[in-house]
C-alpha positions as CSV (number, residue, x, y, z in Angstrom):
1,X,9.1,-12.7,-12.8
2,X,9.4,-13.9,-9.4
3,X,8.2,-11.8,-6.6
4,X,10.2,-11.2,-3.3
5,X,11.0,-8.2,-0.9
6,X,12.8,-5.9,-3.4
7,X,10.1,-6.4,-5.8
8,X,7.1,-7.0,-4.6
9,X,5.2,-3.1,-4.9
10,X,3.2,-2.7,-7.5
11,X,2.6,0.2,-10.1
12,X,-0.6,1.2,-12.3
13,X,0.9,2.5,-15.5
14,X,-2.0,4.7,-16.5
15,X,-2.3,6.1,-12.9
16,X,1.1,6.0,-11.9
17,X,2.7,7.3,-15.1
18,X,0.4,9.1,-17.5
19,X,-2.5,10.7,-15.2
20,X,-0.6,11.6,-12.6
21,X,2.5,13.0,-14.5
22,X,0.2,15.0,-16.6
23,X,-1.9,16.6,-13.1
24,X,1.1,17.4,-11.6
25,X,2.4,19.3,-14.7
26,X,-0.9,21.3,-15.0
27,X,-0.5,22.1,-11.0
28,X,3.5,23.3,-12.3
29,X,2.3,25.5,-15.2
30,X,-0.6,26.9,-13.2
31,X,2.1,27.8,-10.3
32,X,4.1,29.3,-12.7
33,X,1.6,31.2,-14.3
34,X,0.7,32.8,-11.1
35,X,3.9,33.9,-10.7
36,X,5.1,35.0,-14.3
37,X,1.3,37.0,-15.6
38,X,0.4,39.8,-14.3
39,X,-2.6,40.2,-15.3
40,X,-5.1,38.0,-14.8
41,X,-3.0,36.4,-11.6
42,X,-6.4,35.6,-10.3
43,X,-7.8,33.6,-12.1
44,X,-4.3,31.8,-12.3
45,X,-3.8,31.4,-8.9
46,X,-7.7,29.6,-8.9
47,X,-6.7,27.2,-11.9
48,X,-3.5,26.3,-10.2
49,X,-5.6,25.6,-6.5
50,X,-8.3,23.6,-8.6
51,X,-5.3,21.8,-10.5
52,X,-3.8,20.9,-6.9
53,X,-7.1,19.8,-5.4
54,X,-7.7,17.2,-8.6
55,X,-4.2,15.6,-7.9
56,X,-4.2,15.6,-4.4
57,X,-7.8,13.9,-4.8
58,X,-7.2,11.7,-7.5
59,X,-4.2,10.7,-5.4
60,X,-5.9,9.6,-1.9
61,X,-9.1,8.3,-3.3
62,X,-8.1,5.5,-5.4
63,X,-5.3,5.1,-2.9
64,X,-8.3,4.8,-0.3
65,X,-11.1,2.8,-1.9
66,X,-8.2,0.1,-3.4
67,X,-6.1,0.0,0.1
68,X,-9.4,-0.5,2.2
69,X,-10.4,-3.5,0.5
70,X,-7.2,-5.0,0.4
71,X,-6.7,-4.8,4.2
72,X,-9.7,-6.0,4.8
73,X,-9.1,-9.0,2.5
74,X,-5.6,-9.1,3.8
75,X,-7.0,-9.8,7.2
76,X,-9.6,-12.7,5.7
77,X,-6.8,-14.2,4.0
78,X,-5.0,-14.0,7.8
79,X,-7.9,-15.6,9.6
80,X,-8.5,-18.4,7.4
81,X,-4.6,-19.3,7.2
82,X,-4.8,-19.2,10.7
83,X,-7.5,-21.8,11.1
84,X,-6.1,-23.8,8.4
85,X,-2.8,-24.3,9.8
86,X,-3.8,-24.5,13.6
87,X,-7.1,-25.4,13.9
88,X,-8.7,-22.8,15.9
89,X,-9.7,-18.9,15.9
90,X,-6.9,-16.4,15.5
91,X,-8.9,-13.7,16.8
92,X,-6.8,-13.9,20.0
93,X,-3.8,-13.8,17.9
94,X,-5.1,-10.8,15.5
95,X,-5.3,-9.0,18.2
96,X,-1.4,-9.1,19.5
97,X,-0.7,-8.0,15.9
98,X,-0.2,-5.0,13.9
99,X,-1.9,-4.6,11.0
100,X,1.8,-4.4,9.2
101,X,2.5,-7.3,10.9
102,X,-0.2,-9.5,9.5
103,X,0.3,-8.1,6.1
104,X,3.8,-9.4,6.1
105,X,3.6,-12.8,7.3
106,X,0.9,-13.2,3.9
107,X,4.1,-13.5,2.0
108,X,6.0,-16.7,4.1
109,X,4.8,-20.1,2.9
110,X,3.0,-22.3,5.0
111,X,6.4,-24.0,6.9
112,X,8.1,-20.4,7.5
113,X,4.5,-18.9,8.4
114,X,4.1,-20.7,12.2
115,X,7.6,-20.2,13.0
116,X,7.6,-16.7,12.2
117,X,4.3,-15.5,13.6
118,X,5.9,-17.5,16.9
119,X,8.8,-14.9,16.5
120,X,6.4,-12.2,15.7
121,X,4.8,-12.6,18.3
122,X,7.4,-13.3,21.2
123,X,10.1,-10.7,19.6
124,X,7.7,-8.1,18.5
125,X,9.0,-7.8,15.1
126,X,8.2,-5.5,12.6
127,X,6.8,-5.5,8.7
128,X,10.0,-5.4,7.7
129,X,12.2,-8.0,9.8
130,X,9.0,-10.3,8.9
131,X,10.0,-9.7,5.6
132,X,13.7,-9.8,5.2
133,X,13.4,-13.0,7.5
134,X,11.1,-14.9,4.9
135,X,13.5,-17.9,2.9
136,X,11.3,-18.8,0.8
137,X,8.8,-15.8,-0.6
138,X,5.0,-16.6,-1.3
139,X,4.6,-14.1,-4.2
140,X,0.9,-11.9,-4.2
141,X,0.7,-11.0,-8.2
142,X,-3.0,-10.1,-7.2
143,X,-1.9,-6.7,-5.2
144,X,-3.4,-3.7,-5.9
């Protein structure tokens, strides 16, 4: 399949569909429970707090470790571009960036790349006019 800008996020079926489906159904049933048993409501309302805590956990931790790496890679993969393309450090550069903004421009091939980090930087465009404004889209198959 060939990736572009309506396609290009990426989903981890185990994560995305079974593990987190199933945590966020426990988290439901323990809510409900709180509110439907009388007795025993205690120890209802702690399953249904513990059952919360593992989603919201399992949620922002692998979001955390895998996102961290890939901006940091993200930014490798910027600099080196950079100095293949122009022949000097981009630190200068980097720095009139966003973040967002340097993500994008990964996906423009080399010929769109210098004329758009020109716009980039002289019109101050965002992720997303960087990435409607790519012709011809670099595909990342490699994203977490």
């Amino acid at each position: 399949m060939e990736q572009n800008y309506k396609n290009h996020v990426r989903y981890y079926a185990p994560h995305h569909f079974i593990f987190l489906p199933l945590i966020f159904l426990l988290v439901c049933f323990n809510v409900y429970k709180v509110f439907t048993v009388a007795e025993n409501s205690g120890v209802w309302r702690m399953l249904a707090l513990l059952s919360f805590c593992i989603l919201y956990l399992a949620v922002m931790l692998r979001q955390h470790y895998a996102l961290g790496n890939q901006n940091r890679i993200i930014r490798i993969e910027f600099r080196l571009r950079y100095f293949e393309l122009f022949g000097k450090n981009s630190l200068e550069v980097e720095k009139q960036l966003s973040f967002g903004q340097i993500a994008a421009l990964r996906f423009a091939p080399d010929e769109e790349f210098k004329t758009l980090l020109d716009r980039t930087l002289n019109e101050n465009l965002n992720s997303k006019e960087i990435k409607q404004s790519i012709r011809n889209w670099q595909a990342d198959y490699m994203r977490v």
